[in-house]
N, C-alpha and C positions, 0 to 999 in steps of 0.2 A: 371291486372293492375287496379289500383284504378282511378277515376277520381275527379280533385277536381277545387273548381274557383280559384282566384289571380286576383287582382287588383291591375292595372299599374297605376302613371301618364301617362300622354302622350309623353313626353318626353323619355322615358322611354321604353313604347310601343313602337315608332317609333322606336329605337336602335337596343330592341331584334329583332324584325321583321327585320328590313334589315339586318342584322349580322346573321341572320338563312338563308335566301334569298341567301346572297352572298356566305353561305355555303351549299345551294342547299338540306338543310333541313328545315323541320318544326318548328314554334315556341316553339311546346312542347316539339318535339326532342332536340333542341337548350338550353329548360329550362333543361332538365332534365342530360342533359350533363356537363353543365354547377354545377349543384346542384352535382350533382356523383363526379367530381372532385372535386367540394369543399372539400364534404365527407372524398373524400379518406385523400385530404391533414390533415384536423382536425385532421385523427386517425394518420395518421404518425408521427403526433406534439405527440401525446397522450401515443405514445408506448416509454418503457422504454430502454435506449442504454443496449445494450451488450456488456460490457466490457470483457468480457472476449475474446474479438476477437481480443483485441489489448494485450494480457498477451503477456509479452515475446520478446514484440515490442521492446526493449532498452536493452535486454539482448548483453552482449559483447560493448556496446557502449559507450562512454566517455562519462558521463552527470553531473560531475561535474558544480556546477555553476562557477568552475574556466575555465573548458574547453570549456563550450558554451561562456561567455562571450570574449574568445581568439580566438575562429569561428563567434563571430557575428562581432566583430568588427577589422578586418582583411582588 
């Protein structure tokens, strides 16, 4: 594990600090939980859809723009 500084306002410091506290972890545990989730989310924004999981999805189904417009507005 690498160790590094970070500087807070105070406002700031007081938040993490009691939000680790009330979660009955450490500030750095709290930081670094907090950063890991970010993480993940950025990459899942960043990964390309696979379409190919929906092929096939409308196969046999009426999609007509005459036939949806007779289902939506019904």
């Amino acid at each position: 594990m690498h160790r590094t500084q970070l500087y807070f306002d105070e406002a700031l410091y007081k938040e993490i600090k009691q939000t680790a506290s009330s979660m009955g972890i450490t500030m750095s545990a709290y930081i670094r939980n907090v950063l890991k989730k970010e993480l993940n989310a950025q990459k899942e924004k960043s990964q390309p859809i696979n379409f190919s999981e929906f092929a096939g999805m409308w196969k046999g189904k009426e999609i007509t723009k005459k036939d949806l417009r007779n289902k939506a507005w019904k």
